[in-house]
Backbone as CSV, one residue per row, in Angstrom:
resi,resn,N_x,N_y,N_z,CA_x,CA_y,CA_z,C_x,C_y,C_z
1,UNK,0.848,-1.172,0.000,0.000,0.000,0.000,0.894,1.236,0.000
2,UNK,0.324,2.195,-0.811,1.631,3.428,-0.940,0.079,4.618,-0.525
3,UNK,0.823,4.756,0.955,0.711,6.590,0.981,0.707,7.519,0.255
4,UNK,-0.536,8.715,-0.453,-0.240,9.955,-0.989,0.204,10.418,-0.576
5,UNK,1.611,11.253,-1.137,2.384,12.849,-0.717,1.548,13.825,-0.312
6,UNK,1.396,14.290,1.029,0.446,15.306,0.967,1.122,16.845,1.473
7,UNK,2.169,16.387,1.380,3.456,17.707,1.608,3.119,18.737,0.604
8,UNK,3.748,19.554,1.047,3.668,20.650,-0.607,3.942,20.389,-2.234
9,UNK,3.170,20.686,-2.582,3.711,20.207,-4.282,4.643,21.618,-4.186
10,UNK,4.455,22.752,-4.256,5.481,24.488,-3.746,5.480,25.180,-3.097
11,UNK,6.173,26.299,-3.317,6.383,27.180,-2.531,6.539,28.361,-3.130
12,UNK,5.801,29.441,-2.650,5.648,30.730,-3.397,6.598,31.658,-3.727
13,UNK,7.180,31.722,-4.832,8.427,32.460,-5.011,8.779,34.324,-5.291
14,UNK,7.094,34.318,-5.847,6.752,36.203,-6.166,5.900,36.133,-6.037
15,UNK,5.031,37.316,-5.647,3.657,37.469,-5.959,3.505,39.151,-6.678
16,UNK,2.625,39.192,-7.228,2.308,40.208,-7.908,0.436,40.587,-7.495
17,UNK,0.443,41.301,-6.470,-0.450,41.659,-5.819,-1.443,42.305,-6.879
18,UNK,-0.996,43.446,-7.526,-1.691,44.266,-8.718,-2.466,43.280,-9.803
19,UNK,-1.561,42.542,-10.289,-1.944,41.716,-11.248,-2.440,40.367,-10.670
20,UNK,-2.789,39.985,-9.888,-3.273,38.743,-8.521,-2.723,37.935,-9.429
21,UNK,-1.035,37.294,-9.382,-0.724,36.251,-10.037,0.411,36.058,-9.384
22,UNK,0.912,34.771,-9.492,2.305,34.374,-8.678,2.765,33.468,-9.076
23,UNK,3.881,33.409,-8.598,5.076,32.135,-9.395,4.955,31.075,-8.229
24,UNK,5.355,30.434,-8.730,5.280,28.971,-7.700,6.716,28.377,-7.707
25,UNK,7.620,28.191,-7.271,8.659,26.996,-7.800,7.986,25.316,-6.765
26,UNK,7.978,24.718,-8.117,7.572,23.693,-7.483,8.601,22.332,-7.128
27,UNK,8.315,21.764,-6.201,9.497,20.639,-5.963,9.953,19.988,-6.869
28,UNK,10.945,19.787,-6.742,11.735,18.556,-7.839,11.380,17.308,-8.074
29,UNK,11.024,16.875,-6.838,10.467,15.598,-6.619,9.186,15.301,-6.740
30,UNK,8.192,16.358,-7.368,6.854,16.515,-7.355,6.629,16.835,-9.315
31,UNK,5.924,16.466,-9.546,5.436,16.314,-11.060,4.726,17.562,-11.200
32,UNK,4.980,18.418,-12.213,4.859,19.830,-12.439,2.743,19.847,-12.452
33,UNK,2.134,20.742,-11.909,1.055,21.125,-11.611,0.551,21.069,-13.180
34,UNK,-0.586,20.568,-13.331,-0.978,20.962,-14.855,-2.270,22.139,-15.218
35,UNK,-2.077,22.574,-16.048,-2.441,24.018,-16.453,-4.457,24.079,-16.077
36,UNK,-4.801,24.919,-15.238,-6.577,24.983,-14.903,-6.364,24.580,-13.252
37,UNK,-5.193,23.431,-12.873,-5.568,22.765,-12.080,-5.526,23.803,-10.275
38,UNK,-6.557,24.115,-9.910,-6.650,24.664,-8.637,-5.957,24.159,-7.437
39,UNK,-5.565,24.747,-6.836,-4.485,24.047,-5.232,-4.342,25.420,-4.719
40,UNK,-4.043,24.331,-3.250,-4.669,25.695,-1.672,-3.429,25.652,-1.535
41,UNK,-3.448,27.354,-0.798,-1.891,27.913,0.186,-1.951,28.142,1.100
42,UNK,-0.979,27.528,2.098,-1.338,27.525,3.688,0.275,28.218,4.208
43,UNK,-0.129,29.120,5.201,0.706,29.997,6.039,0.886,29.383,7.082
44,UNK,1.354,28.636,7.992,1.469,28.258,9.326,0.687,27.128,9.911
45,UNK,0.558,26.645,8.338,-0.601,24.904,8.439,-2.039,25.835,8.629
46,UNK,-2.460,26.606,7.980,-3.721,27.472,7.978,-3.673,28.000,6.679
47,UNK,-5.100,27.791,6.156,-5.548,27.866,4.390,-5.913,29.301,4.482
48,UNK,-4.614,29.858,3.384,-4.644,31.737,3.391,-5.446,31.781,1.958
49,UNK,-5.336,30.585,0.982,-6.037,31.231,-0.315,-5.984,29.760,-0.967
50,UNK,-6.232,30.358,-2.991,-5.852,29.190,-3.846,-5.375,29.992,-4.797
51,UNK,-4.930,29.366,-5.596,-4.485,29.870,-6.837,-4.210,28.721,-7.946
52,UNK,-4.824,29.301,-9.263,-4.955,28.519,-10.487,-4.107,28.598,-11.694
53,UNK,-3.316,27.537,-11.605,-2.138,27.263,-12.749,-2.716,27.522,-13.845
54,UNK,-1.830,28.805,-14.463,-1.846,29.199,-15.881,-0.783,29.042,-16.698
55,UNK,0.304,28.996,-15.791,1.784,28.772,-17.421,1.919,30.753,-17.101
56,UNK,2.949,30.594,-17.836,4.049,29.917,-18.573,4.874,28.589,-17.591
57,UNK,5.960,27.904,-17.932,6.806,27.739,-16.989,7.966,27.202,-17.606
58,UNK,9.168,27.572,-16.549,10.199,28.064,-16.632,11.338,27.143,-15.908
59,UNK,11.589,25.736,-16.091,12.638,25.260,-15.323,11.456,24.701,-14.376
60,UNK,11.775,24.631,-12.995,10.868,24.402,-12.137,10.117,25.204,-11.391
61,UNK,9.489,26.468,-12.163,8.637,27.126,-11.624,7.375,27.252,-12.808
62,UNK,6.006,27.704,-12.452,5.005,28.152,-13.015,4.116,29.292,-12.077
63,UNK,3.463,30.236,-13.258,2.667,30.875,-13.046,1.331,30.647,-13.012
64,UNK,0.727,31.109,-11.680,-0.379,30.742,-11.270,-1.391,31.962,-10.757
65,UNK,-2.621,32.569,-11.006,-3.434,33.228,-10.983,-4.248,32.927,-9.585
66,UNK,-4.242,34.374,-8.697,-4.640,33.961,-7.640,-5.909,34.441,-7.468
67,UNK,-6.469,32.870,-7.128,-8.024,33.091,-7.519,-9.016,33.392,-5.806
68,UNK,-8.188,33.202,-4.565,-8.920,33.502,-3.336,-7.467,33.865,-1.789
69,UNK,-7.787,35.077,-1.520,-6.905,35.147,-0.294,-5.421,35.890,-0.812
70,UNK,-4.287,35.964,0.290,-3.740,37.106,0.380,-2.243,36.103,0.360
71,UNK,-0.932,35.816,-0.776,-0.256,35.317,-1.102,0.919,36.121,-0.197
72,UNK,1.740,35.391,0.549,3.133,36.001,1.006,4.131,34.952,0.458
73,UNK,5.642,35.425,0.095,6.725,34.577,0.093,6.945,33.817,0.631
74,UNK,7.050,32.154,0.481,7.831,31.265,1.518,6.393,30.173,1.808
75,UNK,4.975,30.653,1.182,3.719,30.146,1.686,3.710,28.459,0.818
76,UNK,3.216,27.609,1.554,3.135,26.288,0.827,2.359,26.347,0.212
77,UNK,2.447,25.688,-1.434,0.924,24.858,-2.110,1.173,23.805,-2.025
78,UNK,-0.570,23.272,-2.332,-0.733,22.049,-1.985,-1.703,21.738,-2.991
79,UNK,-2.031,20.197,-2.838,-3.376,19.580,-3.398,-4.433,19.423,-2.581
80,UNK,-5.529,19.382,-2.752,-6.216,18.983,-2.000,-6.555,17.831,-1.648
């Protein structure tokens, strides 16, 4: 029986408050987020928002459109 990863798929690398969009770099060890797909961000193990993968991406980061709540540097994503 294999356990789901329920660690972070990333971690928030910019945010762009004006334009509600942000970069993600996502783990290495985690299979890159695919484009529509929605996932929550938690500050201190507490759900601050979500945000929805749009692309571009760049190495191991993507841009993601923040669709609920208030994005800081360093914040985990996740799956649900």
């Amino acid at each position: 029986m294999v356990a789901p990863d329920l660690g972070p798929v990333a971690t928030v690398a910019a945010v762009n408050a004006v334009g509600r969009f942000s970069v993600l770099s996502v783990r290495l060890s985690h299979p890159m987020p695919r484009l529509g797909q929605t996932l929550s961000v938690y500050r201190a193990g507490f759900k601050v928002g979500e945000v929805r993968i749009t692309g571009p991406v760049q190495d191991n980061n993507i841009v993601a459109d923040v669709v609920s709540g208030t994005l800081e540097l360093g914040d985990e994503v996740r799956e649900e």
